[in-house]
C-alpha positions in Angstrom: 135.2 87.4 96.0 132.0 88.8 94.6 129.9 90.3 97.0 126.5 88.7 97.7 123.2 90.2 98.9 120.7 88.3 100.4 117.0 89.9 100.0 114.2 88.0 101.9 111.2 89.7 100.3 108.0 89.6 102.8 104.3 90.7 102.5 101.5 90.4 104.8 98.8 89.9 102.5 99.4 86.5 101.2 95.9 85.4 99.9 96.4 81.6 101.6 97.4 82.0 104.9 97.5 85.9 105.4 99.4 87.1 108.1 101.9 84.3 107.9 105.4 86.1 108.5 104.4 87.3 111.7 103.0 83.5 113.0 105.5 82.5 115.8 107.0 79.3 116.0 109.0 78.3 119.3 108.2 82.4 120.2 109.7 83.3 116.7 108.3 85.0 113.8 108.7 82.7 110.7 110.1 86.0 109.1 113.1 85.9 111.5 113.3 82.2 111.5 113.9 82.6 107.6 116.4 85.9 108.4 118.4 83.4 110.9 118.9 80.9 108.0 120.6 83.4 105.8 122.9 84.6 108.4 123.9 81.1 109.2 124.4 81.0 105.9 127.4 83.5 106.1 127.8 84.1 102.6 127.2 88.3 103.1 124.8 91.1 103.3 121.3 89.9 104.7 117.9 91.8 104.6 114.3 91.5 104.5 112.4 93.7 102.4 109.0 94.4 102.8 105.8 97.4 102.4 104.6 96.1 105.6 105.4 98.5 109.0 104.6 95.3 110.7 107.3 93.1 109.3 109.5 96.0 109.2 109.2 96.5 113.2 109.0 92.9 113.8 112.6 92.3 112.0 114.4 95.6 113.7 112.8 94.3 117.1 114.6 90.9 116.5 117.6 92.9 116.0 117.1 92.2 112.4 118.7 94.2 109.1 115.2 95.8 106.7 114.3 97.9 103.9 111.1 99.2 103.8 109.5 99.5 100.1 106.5 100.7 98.0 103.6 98.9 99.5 102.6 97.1 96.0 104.7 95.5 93.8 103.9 92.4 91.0 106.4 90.0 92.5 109.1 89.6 95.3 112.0 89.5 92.4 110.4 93.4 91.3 110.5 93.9 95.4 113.6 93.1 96.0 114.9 94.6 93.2 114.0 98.0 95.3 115.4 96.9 97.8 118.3 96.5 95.8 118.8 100.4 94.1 118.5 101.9 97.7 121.4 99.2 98.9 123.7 98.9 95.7 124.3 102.5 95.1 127.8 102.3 95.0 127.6 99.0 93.0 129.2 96.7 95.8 127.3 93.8 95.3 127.3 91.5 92.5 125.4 88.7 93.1 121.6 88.9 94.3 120.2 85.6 96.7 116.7 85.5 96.6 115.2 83.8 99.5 111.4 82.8 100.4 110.4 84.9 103.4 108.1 81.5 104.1 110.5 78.9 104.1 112.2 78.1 107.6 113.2 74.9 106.6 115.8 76.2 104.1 119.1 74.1 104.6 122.1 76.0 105.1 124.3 73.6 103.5 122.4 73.9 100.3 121.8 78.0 100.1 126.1 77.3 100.2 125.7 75.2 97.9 123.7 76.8 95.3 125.4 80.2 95.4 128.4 78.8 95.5 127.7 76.6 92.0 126.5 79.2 90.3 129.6 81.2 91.0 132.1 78.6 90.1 130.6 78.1 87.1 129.8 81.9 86.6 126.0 81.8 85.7 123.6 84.2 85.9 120.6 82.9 87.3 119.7 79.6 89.4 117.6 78.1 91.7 116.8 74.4 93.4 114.9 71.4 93.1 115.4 68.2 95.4 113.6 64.8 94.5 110.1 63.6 94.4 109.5 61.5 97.3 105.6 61.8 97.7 103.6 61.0 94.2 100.9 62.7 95.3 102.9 66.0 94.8 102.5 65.5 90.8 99.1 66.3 91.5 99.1 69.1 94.3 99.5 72.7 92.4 101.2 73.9 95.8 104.2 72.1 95.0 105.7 73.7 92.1 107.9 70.7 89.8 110.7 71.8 87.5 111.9 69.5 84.5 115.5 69.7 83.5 117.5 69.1 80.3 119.4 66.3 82.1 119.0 64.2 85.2 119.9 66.3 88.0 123.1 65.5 90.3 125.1 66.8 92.7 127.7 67.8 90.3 126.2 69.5 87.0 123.4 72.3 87.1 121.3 71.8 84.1 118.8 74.4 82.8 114.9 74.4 83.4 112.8 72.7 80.4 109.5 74.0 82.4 107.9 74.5 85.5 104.7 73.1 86.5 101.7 73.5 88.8 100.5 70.2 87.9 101.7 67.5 86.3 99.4 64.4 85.3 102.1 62.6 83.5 104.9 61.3 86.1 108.4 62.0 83.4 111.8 61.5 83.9 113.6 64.5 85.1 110.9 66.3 87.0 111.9 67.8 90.4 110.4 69.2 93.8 111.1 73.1 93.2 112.4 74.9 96.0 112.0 78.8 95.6 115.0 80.1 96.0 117.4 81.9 93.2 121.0 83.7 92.8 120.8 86.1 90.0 123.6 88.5 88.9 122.7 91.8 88.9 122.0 92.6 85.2 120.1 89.8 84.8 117.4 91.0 87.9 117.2 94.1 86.4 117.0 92.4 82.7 114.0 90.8 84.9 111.9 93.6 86.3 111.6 95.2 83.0 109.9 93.1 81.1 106.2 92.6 81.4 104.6 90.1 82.7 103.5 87.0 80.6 100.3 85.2 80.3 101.8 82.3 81.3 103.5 84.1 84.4 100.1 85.4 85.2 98.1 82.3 84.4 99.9 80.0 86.5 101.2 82.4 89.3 104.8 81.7 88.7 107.5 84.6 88.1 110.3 82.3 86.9 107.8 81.8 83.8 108.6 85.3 82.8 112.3 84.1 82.4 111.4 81.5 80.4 109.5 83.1 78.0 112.0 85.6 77.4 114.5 82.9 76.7 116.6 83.4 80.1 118.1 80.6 81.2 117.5 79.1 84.8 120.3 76.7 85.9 118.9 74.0 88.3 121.4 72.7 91.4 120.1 69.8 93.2 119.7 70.4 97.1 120.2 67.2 99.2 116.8 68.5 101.2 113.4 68.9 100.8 112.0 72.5 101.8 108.7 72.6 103.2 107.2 76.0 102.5 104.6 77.8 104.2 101.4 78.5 101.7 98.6 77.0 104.0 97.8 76.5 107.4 98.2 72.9 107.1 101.7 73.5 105.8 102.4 76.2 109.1 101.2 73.2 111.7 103.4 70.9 109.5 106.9 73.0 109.9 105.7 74.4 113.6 105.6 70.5 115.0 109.0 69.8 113.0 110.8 73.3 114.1 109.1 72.8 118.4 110.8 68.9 118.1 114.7 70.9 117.2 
């Protein structure tokens, strides 16, 4: 079996809701709460990276596996991707699982399910989307939508046509994105290099950099809808969901 590294890349300056690993739900950070997910998960190695003492203290407190990195970076994938060279040194590890250090909401069954798609069918670099339910997120630039070549289902895993901050024309094919990818190893360090693209940088989206270098980004349908954390409307969303379990 190919070894798999979960990296949970985390930062404390988030220009939305700064601060927002550290906020506590049920007495928890949402940092840990996302680290709980991927060892529940049980699909290998988990650890949160971050340039944040902070996070790095409040993770090893919890007991918690972390890598402390460069304090600046462009993106999470160029983060983690640290994280990676000081873990990886004797090349263990295979696949990488990138997973938002914001999301708590993450279901288990479909982190399984995505990494275990993309190895079956041996890609190199994936990521979610779950259905539409709300119309109003066509029009909210916080919820990132993903088009596909083909309808999504829970069997096939078709590549991303484009990603979208907003999108004023309701298509077929057009999915909720949920941020979180499996890359193989060559292809996040294919990644890192390149520079940055205007389109990356205009609409704040790293996947975009992919794209425009022609690197495909297989889509697997997840059967639930991750609520991320980008506001503080979104945090006292997920608290009152995650103080009801």
């Amino acid at each position: 079996m190919s070894k798999i590294l979960t990296l949970i890349p985390s930062r404390l300056s988030a220009r939305r809701l700064p601060g927002k690993p550290l906020l506590k739900i049920n007495g928890l950070e949402i940092i840990n709460h996302v680290y709980n997910k991927a060892i529940q998960a049980n699909i290998g190695d988990v650890y949160v990276v971050t340039g944040d003492k902070k996070i790095f203290k409040a993770v090893k407190k919890y007991g918690g596996k972390c890598i402390l990195t460069k304090k600046k970076h462009r993106t999470g994938s160029d983060r983690i991707f640290e994280g990676l060279k000081k873990l990886n040194k004797k090349k263990k590890y295979k696949y990488i699982l990138n997973l938002q250090g914001d999301e708590p909401l993450l279901s288990i069954k479909d982190i399984r399910k995505l990494v275990n798609k993309i190895k079956l069918k041996k890609l190199k670099l994936g990521t979610m989307a779950c259905d539409i339910s709300d119309k109003n997120d066509f029009k909210n630039r916080n919820v990132v939508k993903v088009s596909t070549e083909n309808k999504l289902n829970s069997n096939n895993s078709p590549i991303a046509k484009k990603f979208y901050r907003i999108k004023n024309n309701v298509g077929k094919n057009i999915y909720h994105h949920i941020g979180i990818y499996i890359y193989k190893v060559d292809i996040l360090h294919k990644f890192v290099l390149l520079k940055q693209t205007k389109n990356e940088l205009k609409y704040n989206l790293e996947q975009l950099r992919a794209m425009d270098n022609h690197i495909p980004i297989h889509v697997v349908l997840a059967k639930k809808k991750a609520v991320g954390i980008d506001t503080k409307k979104d945090f006292i969303k997920v608290k009152k969901i995650l103080e009801l379990k």
